[in-house]
C-alpha positions in Angstrom: 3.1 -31.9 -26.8 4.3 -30.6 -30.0 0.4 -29.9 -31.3 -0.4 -28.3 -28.1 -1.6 -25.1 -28.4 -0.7 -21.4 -26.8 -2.4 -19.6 -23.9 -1.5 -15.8 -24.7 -1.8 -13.6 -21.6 -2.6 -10.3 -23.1 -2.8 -6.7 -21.5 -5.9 -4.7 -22.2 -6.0 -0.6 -21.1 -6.9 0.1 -17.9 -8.9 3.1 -18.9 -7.7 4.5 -22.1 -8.8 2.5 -25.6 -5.6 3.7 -27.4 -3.4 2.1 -25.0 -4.1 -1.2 -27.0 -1.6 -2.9 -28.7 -1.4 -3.4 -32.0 -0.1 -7.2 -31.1 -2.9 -7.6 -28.5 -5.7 -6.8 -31.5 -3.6 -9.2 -33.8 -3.5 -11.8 -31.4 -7.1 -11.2 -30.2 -8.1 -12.0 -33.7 -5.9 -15.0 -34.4 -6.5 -17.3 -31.2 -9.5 -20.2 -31.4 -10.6 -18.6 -28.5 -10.5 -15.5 -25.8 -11.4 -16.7 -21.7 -12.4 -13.3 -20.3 -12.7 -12.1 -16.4 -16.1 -10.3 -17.7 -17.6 -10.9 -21.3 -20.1 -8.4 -20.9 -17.2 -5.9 -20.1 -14.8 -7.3 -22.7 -17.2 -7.6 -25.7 -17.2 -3.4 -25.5 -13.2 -3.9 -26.0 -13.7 -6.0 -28.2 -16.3 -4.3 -30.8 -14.0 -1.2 -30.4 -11.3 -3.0 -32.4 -14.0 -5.1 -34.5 -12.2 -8.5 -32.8 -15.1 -11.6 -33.9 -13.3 -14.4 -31.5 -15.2 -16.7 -29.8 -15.3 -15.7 -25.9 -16.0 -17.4 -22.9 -15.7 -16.5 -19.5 -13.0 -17.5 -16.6 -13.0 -15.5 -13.4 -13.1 -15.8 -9.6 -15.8 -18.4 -9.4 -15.1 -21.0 -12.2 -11.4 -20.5 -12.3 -10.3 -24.0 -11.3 -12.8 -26.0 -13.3 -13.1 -23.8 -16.3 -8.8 -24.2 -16.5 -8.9 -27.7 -16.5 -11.7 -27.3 -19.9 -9.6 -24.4 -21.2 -5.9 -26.9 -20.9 -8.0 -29.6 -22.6 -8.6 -27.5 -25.4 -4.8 -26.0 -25.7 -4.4 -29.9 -25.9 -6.0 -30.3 -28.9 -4.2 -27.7 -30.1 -6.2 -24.4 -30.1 -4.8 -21.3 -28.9 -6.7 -19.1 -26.3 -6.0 -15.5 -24.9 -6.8 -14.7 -21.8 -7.9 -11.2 -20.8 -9.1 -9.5 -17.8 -10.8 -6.1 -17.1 -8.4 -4.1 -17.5 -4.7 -4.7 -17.6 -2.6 -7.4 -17.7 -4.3 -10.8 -16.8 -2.6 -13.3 -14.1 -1.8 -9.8 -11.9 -4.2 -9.8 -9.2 -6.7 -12.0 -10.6 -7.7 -15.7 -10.9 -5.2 -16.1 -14.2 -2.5 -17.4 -12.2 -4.4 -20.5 -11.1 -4.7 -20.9 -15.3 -1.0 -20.1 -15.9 0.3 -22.3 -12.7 -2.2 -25.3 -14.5 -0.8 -24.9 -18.0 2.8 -25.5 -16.7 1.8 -28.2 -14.7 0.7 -29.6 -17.9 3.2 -28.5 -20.6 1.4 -26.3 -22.1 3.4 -23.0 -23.2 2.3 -19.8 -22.1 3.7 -16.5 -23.7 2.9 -12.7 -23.0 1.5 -9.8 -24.8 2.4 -7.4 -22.2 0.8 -3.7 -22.0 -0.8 -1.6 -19.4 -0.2 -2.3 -15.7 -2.1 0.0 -12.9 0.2 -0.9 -10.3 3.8 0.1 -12.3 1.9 3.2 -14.2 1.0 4.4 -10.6 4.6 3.6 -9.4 6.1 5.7 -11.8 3.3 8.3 -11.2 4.5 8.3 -7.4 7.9 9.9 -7.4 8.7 7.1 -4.5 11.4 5.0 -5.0 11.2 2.6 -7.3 14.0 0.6 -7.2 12.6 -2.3 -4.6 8.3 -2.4 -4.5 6.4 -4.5 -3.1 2.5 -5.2 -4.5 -0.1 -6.2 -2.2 -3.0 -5.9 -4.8 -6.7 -5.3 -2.4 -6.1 -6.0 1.2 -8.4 -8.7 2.4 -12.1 -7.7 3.6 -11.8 -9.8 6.8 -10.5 -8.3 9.8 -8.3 -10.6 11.2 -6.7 -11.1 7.8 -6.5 -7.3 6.8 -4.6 -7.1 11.0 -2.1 -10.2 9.6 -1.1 -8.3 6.3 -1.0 -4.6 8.0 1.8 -6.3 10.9 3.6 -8.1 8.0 4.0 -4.6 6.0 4.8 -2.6 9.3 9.0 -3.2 9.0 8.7 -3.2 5.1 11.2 -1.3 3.5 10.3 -1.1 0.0 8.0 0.7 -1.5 4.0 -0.8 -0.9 2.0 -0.9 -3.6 -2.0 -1.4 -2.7 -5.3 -1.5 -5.1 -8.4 0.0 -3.4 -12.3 0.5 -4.7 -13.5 3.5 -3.6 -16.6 2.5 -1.1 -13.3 1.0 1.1 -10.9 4.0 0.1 -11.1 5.9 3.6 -11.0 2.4 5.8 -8.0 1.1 4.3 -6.3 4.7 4.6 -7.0 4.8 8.2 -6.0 1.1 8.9 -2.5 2.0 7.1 -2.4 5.2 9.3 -3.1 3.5 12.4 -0.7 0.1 11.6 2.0 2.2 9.7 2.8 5.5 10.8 2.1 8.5 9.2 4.0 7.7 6.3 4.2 9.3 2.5 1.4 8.2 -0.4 0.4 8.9 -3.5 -3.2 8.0 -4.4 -3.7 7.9 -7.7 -7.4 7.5 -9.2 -8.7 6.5 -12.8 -5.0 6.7 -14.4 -5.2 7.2 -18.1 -8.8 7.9 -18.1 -10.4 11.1 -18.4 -10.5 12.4 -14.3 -7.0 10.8 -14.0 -5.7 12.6 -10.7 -2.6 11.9 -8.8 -2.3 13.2 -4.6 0.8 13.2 -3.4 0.8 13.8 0.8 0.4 12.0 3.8 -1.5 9.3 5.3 -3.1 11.8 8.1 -3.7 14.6 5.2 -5.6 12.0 3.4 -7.6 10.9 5.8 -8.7 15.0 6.2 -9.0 15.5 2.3 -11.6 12.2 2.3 -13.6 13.6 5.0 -14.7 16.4 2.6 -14.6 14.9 -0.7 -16.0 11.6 -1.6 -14.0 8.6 -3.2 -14.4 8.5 -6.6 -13.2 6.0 -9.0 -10.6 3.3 -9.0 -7.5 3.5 -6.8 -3.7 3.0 -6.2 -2.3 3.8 -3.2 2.0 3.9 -3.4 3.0 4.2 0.2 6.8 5.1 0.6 8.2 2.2 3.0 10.1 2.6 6.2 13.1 4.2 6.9 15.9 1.2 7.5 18.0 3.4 9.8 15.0 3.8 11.7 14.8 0.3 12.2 18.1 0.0 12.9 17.8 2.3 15.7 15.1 0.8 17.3 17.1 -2.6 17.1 20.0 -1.0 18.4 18.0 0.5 21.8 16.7 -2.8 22.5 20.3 -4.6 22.0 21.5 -2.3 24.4 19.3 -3.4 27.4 20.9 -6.7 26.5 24.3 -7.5 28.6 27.3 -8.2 26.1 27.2 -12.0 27.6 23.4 -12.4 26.9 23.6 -11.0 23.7 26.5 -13.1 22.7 24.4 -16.5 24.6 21.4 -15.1 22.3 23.2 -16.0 18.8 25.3 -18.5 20.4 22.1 -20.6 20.9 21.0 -20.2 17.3 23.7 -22.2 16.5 26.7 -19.4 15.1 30.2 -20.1 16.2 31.9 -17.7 18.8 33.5 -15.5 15.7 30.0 -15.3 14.1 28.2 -14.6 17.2 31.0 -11.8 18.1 30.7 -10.0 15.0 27.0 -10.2 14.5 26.6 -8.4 18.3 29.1 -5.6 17.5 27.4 -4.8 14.2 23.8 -4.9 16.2 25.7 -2.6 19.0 27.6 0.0 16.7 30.7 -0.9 17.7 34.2 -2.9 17.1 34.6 -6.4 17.4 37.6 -5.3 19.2 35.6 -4.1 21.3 32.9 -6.8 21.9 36.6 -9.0 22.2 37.9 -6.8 25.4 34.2 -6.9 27.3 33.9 -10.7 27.1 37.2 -10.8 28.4 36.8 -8.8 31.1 33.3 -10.6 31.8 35.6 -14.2 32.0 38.0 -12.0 34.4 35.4 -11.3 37.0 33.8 -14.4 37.1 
């Protein structure tokens, strides 16, 4: 295990050649070999910065077989880089299935970390930042786009979404109709030369896109929903509950009576004290 070699995951721009580490066009040069999503894309990164390493490719298709000849020769101890389109490689793309495969095997993996689309538009967004959640693309079947849409309905954090831009104005009006007319920033070709960033609403979108035509790569930071809102909701349908069935209702999930007592008057808004003196009553009458 000690002769085994590396797998470096290293970060390429996402638009913007100067965004390239000085580390990522060392270690582009020093590996054995560099397993790229596209090789007819990458060789233009790579005759930018005069880098001579052998390539070969490793995407969507080949990405289970190709990682069990790219471990074999981290075995023998080479070390390969692995690179993506743009950004950094494992996010979103088939180098996960690589990464998962080298650990599974002992192989050490280490980063070279650099431009992300997904944090650069987050910061871009002026949405909270402090809890996120990435989705990457939505799926292009129906019943699996429906699934993810009703798993993101209730989600509090901050939704972060890629999208091409022959899809742009489908996705915005699935997230319109599943979600509420919430806040988003779209941001197109960050760090490139038409880099734009919209901040408004799903509906205005939806307007803006029936005049102008989808241009570019895009991010799409959509502000999640209101917790208090939620709350609320919760609370309206608590109280159709009697005290006695909405005690029975935690009561069956196993809780103890103290549990079960404090858990309803936190869904209800009120005092345990409270929640106390109606089951007593309750018993009284019966």
């Amino acid at each position: 295990m000690e002769d085994y070699g590396i797998l470096y995951l290293v970060a390429t721009p996402i638009g913007n050649l100067e965004d390239m580490t000085y580390r990522a066009v060392r270690i582009l040069n020093e590996v054995d070999l560099i397993a790229a999503e596209d090789t007819r894309n990458s060789i233009k990164l790579l005759n930018h910065f005069e880098i001579h390493t052998k390539m070969t490719s490793y995407h969507e298709y080949n990405k289970i077989e190709k990682a069990i000849k790219l471990i074999e020769i981290l075995k023998s101890g080479k070390n390969i880089a692995l690179i993506t389109d743009a950004g950094m490689p494992g996010i979103s793309d088939p180098g996960e299935d690589l990464v998962r495969m080298c650990h599974e095997n002992n192989v050490d993996v280490t980063v070279v970390p650099g431009a992300s689309a997904s944090v650069s538009a987050l910061a871009l967004s002026g949405l909270p930042s402090r809890r996120f959640v990435f989705e990457g693309f939505l799926p292009t079947e129906k019943k699996e786009v429906e699934i993810v849409l009703n798993r993101l309905k209730d989600e509090t954090r901050t939704i972060i979404l890629y999208e091409a831009p022959h899809r742009l104005k489908k996705t915005l009006n699935r997230l319109f109709q599943s979600l509420g007319d919430r806040k988003v920033s779209i941001c197109k070709e960050i760090t490139k030369k038409y880099e734009n960033v919209m901040v408004t609403y799903l509906s205005e979108a939806l307007g803006f896109y029936e005049d102008n035509t989808p241009k570019g790569e895009y991010v799409l930071v959509i502000s999640g929903r209101d917790e208090k809102e939620i709350e609320d909701e919760s609370r309206e349908v608590f109280l159709t509950m009697s005290i006695d069935e909405h005690m029975d209702m935690y009561l069956n999930k196993g809780m103890d009576k103290k549990a079960a007592m404090k858990q309803v008057a936190k869904d209800r808004g009120v005092g345990k004290r409270e929640i106390y003196q109606e089951l007593i009553k309750s018993d009284d009458s019966r």
